[in-house]
KOLZAVEX-489555 format. One record per residue: residue number from 1; x, y, z of N, C-alpha, C in turn. Coordinates in steps of 0.05 Angstrom, whole numbers, plus 32768, in hexadecimal, padded with zeros to 4 digits. Example, Ala and Ser with C-alpha at 12.3 -4.5 7.8 and 13.67 -1.06 7.14 Angstrom:
2
GULO     k    n.x    n.y    n.z   ca.x   ca.y   ca.z    c.x    c.y    c.z
GULO     1   8108   7F8E   809C   80F6   7FA6   809C   8108   7FBE   809C
GULO     2   8101   7FD3   808E   8111   7FEB   808F   8102   8001   809D
//
This chain:
106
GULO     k    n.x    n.y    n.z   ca.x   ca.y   ca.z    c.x    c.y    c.z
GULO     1   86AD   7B76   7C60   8692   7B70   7C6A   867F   7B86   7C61
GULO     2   866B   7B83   7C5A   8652   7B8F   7C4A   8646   7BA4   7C69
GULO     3   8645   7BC0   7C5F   863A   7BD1   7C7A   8622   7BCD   7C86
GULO     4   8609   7BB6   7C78   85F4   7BB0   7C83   85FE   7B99   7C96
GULO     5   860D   7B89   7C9A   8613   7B71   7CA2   862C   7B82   7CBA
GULO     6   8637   7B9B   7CBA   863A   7BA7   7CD2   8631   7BB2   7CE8
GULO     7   8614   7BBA   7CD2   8602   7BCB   7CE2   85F3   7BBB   7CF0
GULO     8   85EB   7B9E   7CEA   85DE   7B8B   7CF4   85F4   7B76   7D14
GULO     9   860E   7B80   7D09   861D   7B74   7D1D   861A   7B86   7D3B
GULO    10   8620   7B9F   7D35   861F   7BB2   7D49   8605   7BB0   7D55
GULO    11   85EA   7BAC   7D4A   85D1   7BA4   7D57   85D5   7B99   7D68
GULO    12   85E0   7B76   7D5B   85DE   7B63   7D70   85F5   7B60   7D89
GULO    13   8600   7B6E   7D87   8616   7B71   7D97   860F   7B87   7DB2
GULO    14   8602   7B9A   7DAA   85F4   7BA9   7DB6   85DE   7B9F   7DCE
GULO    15   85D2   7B8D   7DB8   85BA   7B7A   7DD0   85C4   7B70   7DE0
GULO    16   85DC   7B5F   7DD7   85EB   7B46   7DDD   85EF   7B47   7DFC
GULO    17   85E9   7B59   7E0A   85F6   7B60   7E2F   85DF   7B67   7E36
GULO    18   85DB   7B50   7E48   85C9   7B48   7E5E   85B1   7B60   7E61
GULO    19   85C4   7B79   7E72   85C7   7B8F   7E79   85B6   7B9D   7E70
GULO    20   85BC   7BA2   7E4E   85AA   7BAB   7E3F   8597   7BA0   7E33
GULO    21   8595   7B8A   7E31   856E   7B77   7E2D   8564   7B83   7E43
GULO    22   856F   7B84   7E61   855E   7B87   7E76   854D   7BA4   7E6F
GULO    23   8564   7BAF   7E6A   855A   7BCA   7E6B   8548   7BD3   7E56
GULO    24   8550   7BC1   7E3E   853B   7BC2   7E2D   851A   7BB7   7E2A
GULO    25   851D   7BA4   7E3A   8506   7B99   7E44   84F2   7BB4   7E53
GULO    26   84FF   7BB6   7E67   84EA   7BC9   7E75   84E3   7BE3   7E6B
GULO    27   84FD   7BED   7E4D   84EE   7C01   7E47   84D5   7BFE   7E28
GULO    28   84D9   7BDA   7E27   84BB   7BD2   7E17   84A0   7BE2   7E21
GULO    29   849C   7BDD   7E3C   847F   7BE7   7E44   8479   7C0E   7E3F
GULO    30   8489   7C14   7E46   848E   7C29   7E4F   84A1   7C3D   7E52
GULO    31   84A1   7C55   7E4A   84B9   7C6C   7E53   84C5   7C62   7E6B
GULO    32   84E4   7C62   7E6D   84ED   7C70   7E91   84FC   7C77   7E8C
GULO    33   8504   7C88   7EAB   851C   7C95   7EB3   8531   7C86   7EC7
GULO    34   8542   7C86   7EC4   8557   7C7A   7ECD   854D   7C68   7EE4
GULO    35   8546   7C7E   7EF6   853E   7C6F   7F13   8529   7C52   7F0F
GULO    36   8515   7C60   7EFE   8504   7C44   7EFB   8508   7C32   7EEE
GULO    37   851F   7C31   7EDD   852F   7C19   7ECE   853D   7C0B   7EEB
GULO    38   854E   7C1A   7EF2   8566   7C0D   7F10   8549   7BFF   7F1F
GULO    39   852D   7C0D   7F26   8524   7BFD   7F3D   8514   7BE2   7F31
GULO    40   850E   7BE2   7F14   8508   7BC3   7F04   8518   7BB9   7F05
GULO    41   853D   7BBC   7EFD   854F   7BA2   7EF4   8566   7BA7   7F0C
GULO    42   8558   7BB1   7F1D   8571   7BB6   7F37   8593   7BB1   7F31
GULO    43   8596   7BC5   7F15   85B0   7BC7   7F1C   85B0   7BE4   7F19
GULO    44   85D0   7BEA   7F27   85E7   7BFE   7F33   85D9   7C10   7F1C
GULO    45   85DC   7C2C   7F25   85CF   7C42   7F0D   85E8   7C44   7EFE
GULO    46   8601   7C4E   7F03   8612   7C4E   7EF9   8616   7C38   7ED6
GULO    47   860A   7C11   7EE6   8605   7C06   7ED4   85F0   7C17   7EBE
GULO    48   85E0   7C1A   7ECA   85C8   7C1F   7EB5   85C4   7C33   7EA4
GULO    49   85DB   7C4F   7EAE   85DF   7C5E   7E9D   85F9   7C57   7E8A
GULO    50   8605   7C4B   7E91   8616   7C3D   7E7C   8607   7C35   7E61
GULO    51   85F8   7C23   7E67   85E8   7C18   7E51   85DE   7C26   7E45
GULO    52   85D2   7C35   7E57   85B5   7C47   7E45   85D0   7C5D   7E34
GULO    53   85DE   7C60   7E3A   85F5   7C6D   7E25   85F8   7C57   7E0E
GULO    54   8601   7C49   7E0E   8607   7C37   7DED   85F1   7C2A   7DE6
GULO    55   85D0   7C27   7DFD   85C3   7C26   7DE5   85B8   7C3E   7DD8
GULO    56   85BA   7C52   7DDF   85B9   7C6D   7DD0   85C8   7C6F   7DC1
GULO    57   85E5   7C6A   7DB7   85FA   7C6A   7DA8   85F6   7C57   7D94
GULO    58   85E1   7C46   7D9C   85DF   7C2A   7D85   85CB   7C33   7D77
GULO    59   85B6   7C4A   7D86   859B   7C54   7D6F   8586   7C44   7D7E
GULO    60   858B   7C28   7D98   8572   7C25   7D9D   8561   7C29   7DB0
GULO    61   8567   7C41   7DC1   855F   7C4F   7DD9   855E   7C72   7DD3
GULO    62   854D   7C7E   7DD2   854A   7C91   7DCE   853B   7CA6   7DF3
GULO    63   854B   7CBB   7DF6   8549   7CC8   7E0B   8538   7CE3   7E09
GULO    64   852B   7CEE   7E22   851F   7D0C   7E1A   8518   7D16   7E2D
GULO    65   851A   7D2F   7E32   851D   7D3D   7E52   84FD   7D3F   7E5D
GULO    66   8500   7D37   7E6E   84E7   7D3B   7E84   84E3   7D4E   7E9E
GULO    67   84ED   7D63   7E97   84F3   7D74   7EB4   8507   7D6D   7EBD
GULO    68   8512   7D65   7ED6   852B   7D5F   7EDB   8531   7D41   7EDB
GULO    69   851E   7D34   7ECB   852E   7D12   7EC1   852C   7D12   7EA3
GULO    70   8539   7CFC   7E9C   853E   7CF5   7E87   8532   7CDE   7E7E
GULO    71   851D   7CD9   7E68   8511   7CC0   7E67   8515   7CAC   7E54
GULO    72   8514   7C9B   7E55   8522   7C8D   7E3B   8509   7C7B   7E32
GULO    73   850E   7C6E   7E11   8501   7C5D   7E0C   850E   7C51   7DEA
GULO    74   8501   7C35   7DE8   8508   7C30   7DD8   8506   7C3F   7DB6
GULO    75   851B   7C43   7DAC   8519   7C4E   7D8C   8501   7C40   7D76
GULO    76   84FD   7C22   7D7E   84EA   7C1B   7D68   84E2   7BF5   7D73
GULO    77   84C5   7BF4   7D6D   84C0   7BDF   7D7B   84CE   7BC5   7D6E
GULO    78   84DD   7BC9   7D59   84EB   7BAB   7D51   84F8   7BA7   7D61
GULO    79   850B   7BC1   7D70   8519   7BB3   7D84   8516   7B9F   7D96
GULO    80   84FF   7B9E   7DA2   84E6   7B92   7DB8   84E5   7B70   7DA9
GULO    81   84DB   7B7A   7D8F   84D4   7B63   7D7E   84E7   7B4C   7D7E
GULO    82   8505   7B5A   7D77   851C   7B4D   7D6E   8521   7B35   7D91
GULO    83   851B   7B4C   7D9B   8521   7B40   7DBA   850D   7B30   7DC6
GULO    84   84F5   7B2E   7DB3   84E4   7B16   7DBE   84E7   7AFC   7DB1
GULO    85   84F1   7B04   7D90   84FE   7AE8   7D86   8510   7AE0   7D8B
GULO    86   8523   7AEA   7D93   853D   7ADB   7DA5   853A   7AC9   7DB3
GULO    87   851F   7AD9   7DC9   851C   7AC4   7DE4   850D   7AAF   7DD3
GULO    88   8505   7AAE   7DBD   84E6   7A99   7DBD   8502   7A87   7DAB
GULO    89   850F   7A8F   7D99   851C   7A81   7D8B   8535   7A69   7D9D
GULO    90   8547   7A7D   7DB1   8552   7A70   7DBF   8545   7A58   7DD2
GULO    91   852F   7A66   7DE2   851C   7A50   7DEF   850F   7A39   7DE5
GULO    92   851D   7A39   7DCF   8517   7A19   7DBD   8528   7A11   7DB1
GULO    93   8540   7A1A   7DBA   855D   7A11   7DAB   856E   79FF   7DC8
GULO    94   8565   79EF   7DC8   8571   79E4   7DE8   8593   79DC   7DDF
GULO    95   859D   79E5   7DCF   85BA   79D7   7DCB   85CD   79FB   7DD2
GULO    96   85BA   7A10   7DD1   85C1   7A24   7DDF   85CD   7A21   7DF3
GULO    97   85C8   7A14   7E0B   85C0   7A14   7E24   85E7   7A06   7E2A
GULO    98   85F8   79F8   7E1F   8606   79E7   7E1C   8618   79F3   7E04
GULO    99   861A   7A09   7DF1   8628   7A07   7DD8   8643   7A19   7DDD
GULO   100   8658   7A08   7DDA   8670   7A0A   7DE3   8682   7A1E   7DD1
GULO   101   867A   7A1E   7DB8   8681   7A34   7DA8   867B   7A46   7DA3
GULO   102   8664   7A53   7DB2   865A   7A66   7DC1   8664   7A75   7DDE
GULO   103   8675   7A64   7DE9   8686   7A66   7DFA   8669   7A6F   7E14
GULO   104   8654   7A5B   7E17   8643   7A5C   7E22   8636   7A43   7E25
GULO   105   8637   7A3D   7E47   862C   7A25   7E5A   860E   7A32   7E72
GULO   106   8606   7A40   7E6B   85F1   7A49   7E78   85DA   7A3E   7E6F
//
């Protein structure tokens, strides 16, 4: 397998959990620190520092000290981008919703 077509897998694999769209979502508008991520997508901090670790590890969350927090934000606005054509692309793919070899009925 060709290392651009790796580097493109690890992206989407990266997005691919819930967890981390969420979290990537809210850091579209704006910097935060942990706490203000947990009180937008009300999950467990524990969750949210999980993430915010591999998407830092993936290159698409970048962190930087603020006195005694830590703030995060996204590395580059394609990220944002990528994640708005998903929704617009999926949201007009209605065989999504049902596709079994996707191993997905939602």
């Amino acid at each position: 397998m060709n290392e651009d077509y790796r580097v493109e897998e690890r992206f989407l694999k990266c997005i691919a959990d819930n967890n981390r769209r969420q979290i990537l979502w809210c850091l579209d508008s704006r910097e935060m620190c942990v706490n203000d991520i947990i009180e937008q997508t009300n999950l467990e901090q524990t969750l949210v520092s999980f993430h915010l670790k591999a998407l830092r590890g993936c290159g698409l969350v970048k962190s930087r000290r603020d006195g005694k927090k830590i703030m995060y934000q996204v590395t580059h606005k394609g990220v944002i981008n990528t994640l708005k054509f998903v929704k617009e692309v999926s949201s007009e793919i209605k065989e999504l919703s049902i596709c079994v070899k996707c191993n997905s009925t939602e």
